[in-house]
N, C-alpha and C positions, 0 to 999 in steps of 0.2 A: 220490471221491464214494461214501458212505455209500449204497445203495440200501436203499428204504424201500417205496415200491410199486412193485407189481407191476401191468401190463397186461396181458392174455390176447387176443386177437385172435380168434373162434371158443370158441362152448359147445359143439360137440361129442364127440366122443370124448378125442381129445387134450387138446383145449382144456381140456374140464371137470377133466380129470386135472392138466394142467400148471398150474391154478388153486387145485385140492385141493393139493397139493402146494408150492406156493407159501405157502399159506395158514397149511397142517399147518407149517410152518418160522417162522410170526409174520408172517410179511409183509401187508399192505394189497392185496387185488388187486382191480383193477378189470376185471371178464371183460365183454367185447362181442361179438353178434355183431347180427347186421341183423334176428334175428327175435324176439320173445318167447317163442314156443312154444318157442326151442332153449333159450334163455336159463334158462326153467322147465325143460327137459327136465335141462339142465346142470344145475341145480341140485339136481335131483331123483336125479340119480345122483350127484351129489358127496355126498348127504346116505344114500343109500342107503348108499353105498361104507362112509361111517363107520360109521351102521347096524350094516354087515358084521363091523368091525374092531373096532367093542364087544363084540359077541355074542363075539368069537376072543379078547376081553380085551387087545385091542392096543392099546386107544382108551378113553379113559372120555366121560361123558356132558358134562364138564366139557371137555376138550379138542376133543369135538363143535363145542360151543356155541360157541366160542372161535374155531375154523378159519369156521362159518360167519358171527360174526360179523367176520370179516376179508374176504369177498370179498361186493362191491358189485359190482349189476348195470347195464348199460346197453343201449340201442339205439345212441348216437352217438358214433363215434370222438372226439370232441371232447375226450370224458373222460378220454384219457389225457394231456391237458395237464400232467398232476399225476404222471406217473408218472417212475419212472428208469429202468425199463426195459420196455419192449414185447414182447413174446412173440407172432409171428403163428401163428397154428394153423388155416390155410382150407384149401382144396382146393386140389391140385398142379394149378394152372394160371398158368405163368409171368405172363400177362396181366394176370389177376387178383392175382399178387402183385409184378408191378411196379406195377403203379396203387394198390396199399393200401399201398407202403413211400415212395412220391412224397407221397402224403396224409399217412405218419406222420411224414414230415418236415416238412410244411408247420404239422403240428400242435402235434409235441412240441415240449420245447425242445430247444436243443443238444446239451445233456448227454446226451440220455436217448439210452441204447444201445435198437438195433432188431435185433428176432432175427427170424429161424424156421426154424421146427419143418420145412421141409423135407427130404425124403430124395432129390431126383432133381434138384432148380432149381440152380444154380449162383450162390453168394451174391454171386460178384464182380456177376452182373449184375441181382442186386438191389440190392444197394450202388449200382450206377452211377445208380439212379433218384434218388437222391440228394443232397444236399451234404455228409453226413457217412458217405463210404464207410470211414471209417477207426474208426465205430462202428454198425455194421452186422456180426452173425455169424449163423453158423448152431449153433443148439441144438436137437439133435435130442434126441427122449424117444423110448421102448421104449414099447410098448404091451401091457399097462394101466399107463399113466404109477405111480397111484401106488403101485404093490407093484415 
């Protein structure tokens, strides 16, 4: 399986980063979190970020426009129906990330690999909230994702 989009789970720090970076590679990502204010906030530093990497000549104004017209935003997990891979990026609370990788089963299709960005949960029993423990990992990113 070709992966084509990208889903991000969480706009903020990581999130936004693991979405820029997603993006910055050609990918389709679709960044969710529950709030708009984060969702703007995310976007406003992803677009800062490049901002940054024009002015350093990393970046031109053309591959700007390009990254941000690749990430679509939403409020409802629903949206990653569409994707091939899920990227969770929320806050390290087991709770909270069994109950959102139960949902992104219920949601995606089969195919679609389920990550996250955890540093401390143990993915086996994220996987187990599951029916496809056998695409289920953990990808962790460095912070500031994208440098």
């Amino acid at each position: 399986m070709a992966i084509q989009t990208v889903g991000v789970l969480g706009a903020g720090q990581m999130g936004n980063g693991i979405a820029q970076v997603a993006a910055a590679t050609g990918f389709k990502v679709m960044m969710v979190d529950i709030a708009q204010a984060a969702l703007d906030k995310g976007m406003a530093t992803i677009t800062g970020s490049c901002d940054r990497l024009i002015k350093k000549e990393a970046m031109t104004d053309a591959k700007k426009k390009e990254l941000l017209g690749n990430i679509k935003t939403s409020l409802s997990m629903q949206d990653f129906k569409t994707c091939d891979i899920v990227i969770e990026a929320v806050a390290e609370n087991i709770d909270l990330k069994v109950k959102i990788f139960s949902e992104l089963d219920r949601i995606c299709p089969a195919a679609t690999i389920l990550c996250s960005n955890t540093s401390s949960i143990s993915i086996t029993k994220l996987s187990a909230s599951t029916k496809r423990p056998d695409k289920v990992a953990g990808m962790h990113f460095m912070n500031p994702v994208p440098l």
